[in-house]
C-alpha positions as CSV (number, residue, x, y, z in Angstrom):
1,X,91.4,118.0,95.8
2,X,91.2,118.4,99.9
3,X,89.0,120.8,100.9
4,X,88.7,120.0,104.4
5,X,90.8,119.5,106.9
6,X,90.6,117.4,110.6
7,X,91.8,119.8,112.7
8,X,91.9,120.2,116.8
9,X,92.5,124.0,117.7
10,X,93.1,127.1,115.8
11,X,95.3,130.4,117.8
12,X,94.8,133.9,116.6
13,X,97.3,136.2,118.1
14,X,100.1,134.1,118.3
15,X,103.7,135.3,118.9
16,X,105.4,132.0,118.7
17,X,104.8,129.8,116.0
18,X,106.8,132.1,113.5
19,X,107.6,135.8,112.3
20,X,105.2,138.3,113.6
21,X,101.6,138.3,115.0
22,X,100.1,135.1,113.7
23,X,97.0,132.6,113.4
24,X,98.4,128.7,114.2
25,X,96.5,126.1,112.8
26,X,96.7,122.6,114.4
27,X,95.7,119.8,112.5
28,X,95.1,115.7,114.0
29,X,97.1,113.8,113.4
30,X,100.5,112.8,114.0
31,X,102.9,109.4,113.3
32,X,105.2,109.9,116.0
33,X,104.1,109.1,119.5
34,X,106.5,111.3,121.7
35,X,106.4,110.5,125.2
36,X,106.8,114.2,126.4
37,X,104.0,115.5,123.5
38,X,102.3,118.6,124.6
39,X,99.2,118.2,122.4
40,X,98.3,114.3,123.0
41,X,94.8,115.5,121.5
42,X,96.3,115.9,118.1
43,X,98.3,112.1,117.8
44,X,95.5,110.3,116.5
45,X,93.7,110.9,113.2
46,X,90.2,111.1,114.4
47,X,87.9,113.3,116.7
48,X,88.2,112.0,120.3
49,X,86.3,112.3,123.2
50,X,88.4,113.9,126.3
51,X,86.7,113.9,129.7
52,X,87.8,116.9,132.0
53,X,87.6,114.8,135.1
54,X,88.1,118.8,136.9
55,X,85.1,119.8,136.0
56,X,82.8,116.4,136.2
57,X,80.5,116.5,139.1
58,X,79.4,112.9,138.9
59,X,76.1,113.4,138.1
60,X,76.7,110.3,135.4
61,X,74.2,111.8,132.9
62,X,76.3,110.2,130.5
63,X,76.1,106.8,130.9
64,X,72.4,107.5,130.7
65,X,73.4,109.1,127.4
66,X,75.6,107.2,125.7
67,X,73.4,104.8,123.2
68,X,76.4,102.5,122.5
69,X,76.8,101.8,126.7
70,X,80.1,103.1,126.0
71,X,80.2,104.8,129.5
72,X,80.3,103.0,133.0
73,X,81.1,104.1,136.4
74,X,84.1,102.2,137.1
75,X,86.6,104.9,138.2
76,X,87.4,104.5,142.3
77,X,86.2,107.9,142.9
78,X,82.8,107.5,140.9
79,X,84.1,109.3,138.0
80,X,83.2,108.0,134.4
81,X,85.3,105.2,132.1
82,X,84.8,105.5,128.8
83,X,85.7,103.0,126.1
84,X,87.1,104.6,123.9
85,X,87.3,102.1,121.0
86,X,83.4,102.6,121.0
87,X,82.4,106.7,121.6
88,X,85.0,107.7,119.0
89,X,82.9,106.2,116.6
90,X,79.5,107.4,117.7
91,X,78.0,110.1,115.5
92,X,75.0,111.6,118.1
93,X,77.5,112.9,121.1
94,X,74.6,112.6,123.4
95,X,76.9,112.6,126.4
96,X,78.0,115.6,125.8
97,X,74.8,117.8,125.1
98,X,73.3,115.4,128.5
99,X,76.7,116.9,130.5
100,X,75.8,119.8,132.8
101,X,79.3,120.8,134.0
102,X,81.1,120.8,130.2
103,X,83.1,118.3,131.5
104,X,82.9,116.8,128.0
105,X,84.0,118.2,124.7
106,X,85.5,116.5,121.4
107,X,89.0,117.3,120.5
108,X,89.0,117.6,116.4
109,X,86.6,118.8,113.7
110,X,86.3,119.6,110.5
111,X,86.9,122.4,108.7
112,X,86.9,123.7,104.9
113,X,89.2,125.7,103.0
114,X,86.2,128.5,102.6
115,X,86.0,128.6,106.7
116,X,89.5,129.2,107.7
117,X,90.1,131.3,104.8
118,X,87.1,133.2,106.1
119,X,88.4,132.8,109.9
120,X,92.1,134.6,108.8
121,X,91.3,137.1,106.4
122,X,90.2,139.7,108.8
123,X,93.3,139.2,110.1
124,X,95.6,140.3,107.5
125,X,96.4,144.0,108.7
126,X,98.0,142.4,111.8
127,X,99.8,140.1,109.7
128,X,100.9,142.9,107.4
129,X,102.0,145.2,110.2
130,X,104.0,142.5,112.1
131,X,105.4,140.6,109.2
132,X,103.1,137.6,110.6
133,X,100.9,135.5,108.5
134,X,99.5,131.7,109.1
135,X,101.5,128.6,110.6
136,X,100.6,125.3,110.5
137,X,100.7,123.1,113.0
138,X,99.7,119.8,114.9
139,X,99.9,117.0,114.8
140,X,102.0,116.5,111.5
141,X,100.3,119.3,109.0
142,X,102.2,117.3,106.0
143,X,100.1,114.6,106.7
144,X,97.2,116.5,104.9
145,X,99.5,118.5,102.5
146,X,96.6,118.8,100.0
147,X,94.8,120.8,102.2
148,X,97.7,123.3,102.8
149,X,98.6,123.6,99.2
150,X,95.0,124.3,98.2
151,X,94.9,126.5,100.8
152,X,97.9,128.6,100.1
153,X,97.0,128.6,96.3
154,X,93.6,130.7,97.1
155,X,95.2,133.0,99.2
156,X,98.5,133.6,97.3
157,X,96.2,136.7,96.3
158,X,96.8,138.3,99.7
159,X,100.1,138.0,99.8
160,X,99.8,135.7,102.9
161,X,103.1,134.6,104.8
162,X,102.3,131.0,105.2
163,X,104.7,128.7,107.7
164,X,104.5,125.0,108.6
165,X,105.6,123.1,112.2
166,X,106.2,119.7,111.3
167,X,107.9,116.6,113.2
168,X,109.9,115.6,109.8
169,X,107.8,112.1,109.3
170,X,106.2,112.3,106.0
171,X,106.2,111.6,102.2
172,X,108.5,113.9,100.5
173,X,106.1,113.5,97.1
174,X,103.2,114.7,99.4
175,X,104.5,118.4,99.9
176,X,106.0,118.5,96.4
177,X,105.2,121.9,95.2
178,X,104.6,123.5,99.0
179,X,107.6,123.6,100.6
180,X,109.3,126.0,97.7
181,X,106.2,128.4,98.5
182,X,106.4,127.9,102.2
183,X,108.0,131.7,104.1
184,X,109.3,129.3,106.8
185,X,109.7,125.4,107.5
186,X,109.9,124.7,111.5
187,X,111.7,120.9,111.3
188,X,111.5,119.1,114.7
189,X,115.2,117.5,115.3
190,X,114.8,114.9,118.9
191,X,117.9,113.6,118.8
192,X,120.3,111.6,115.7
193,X,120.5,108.2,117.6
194,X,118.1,106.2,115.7
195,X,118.0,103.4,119.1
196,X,116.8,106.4,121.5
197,X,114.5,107.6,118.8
198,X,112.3,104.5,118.4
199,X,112.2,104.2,122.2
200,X,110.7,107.5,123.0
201,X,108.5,108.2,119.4
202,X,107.9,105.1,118.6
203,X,109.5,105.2,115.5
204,X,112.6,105.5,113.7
205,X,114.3,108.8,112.8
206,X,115.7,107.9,109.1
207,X,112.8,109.5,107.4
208,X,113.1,112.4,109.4
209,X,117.1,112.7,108.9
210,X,116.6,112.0,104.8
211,X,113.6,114.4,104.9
212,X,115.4,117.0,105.9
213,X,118.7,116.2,103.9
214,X,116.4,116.9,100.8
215,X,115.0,119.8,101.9
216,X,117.8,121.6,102.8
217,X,119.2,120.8,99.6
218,X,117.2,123.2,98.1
219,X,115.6,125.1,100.9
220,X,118.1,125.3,103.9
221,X,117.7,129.4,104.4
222,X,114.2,129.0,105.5
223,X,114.6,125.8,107.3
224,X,114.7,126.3,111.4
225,X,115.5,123.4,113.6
226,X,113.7,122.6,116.7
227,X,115.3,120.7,119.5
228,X,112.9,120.1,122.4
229,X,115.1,119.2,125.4
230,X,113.5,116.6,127.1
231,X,115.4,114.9,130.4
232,X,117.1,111.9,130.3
233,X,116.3,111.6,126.3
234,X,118.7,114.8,125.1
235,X,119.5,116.8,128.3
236,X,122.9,116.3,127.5
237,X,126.1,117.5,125.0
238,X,126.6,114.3,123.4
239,X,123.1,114.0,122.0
240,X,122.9,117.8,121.3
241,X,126.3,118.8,119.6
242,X,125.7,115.7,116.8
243,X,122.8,118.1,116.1
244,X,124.4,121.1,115.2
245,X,126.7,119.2,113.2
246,X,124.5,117.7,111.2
247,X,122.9,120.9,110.6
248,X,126.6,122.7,109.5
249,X,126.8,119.8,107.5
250,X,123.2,120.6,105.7
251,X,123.7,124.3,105.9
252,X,121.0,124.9,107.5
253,X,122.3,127.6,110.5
254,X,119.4,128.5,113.0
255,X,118.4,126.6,115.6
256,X,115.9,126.9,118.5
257,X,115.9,124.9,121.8
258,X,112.5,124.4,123.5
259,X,112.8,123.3,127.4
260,X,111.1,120.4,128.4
261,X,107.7,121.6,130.0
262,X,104.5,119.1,131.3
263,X,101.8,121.7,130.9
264,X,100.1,118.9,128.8
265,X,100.2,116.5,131.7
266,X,96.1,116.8,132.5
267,X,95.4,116.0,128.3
268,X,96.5,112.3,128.3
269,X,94.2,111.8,131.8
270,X,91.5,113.4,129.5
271,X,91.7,111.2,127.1
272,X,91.5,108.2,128.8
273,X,95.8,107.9,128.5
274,X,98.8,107.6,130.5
275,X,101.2,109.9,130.6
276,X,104.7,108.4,130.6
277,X,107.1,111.4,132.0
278,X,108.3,111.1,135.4
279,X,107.0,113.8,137.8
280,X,108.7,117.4,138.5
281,X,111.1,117.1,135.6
282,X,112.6,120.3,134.0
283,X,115.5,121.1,132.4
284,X,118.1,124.0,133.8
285,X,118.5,127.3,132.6
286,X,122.3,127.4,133.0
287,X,122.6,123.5,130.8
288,X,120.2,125.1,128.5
289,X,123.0,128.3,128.5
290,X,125.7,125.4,127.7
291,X,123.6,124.2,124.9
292,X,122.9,127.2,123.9
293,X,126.7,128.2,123.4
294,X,127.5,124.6,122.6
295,X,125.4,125.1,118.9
296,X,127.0,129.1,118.6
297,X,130.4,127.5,118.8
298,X,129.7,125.8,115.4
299,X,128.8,129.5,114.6
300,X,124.8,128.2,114.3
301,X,122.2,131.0,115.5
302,X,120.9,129.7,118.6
303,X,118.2,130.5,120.7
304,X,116.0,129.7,123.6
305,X,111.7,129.2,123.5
């Protein structure tokens, strides 16, 4: 039984991540590899390094550090390159105790069921009094389903609302005996062309599309679909009106549209990645209004995040 769990940042207070006033829990972790992903820190299964190059002041204590010379001064402004296939391996994080600016941190720890349900369980008043509870999030929380299911067994005592995010990619035997207990399922939906979908997350969208045809076989009323709008992948009616049909088709009758945003930009230079959106995109309000009434006219609840 999993009683631990990788995770990379936890939220109290939240206000959108479900119902209510609510604590989100992002685990590492994630198969898809979306170009426009927000939370690059969470795509890989494993603690990483990330250098805030904003904060580094050069000083190169840790290539003095690093006992696996995983560090050298390469970068044309002096800054430190870090191989990567090396210091996420390392056990001693000597760089980052040796750093005097925090410019170095590690994105993804451990933590056991007896912590977090430590960590939330003062919470529970606000989550009475709003109707909140916990989320899930990542990353891909189905991708360590035990960990959830043990976690919403010992506090089914509480009464806790307990919700998940997830990007649709997993083993439907995995969350057998969650998703019926689940308050809410939030089920990411990029777009239904399978040629677009490989291109921009790397992998194909059938899993996703059957995942969620089983689920809302049995579980449609708590399913809400999340469409992130992302230019020139499904900024426009023909990729988003195949969506809400598919959805009338399932039943499943709410849907959410999240705008295109690159607040996650600096992450990927942080981790030692490139970040593969073109500059000063965004997507209109007024085509996010056409969407918007585009999904209400196949009498689907819309709305806008």
């Amino acid at each position: 039984m999993q009683t631990q769990a990788l995770i990379f940042d936890i939220q109290d207070l939240s206000v959108q991540d479900g119902p209510g006033i609510r604590t989100t829990v992002f685990m590492k972790g994630c198969p898809l590899k979306c170009r426009w992903c927000s939370n690059p820190e969470g795509q890989l299964p494993y603690p990483e390094l990330m250098h805030l190059n904003v904060l580094c002041n050069r000083t190169h204590n840790c290539i003095l550090a690093c006992p696996n010379k995983a560090v050298k001064s390469d970068d044309e402004y002096g800054a430190p390159v870090f191989d990567r296939s090396i210091c996420r391996n390392c056990e001693t994080l000597d760089c980052i105790e040796s750093c005097p600016t925090f410019a170095l941190k590690v994105s993804g720890k451990y933590i056991t069921l007896e912590e977090l349900i430590k960590k939330v369980k003062p919470n529970m008043p606000y989550y009475k009094n709003s109707g909140g509870g916990v989320t899930f999030s990542g990353g891909e929380p189905f991708l360590q389903a035990e960990f959830i299911r043990k976690f919403m067994d010992e506090t089914s005592r509480f009464g806790l609302s307990v919700g998940v995010e997830t990007c649709g990619m997993f083993d439907m035997d995995d969350v057998s005996g969650i998703t019926e207990k689940l308050d809410f399922i939030y089920f990411d939906l990029k777009c239904m062309d399978d040629e677009i979908h490989r291109e921009v997350t790397g992998s194909s969208n059938k899993i996703i599309l059957s995942n969620l045809k089983h689920l809302a076989e049995k579980f449609s009323s708590k399913i809400i679909i999340s469409v992130p709008v992302v230019p020139g992948v499904n900024d426009f009616a023909e990729q988003i009106k195949p969506i809400a049909e598919y959805c009338r088709k399932l039943g499943i009758y709410k849907i959410r549209l999240l705008p295109y945003h690159s607040m996650g930009e600096g992450k990927y230079y942080d981790l030692g990645r490139e970040y593969k959106m073109d500059k000063n995109l965004s997507v209109p309000v007024k085509q996010l209004a056409v969407f918007k009434n585009l999904i209400e006219s196949s009498g689907i609840t819309c709305w806008l995040e």
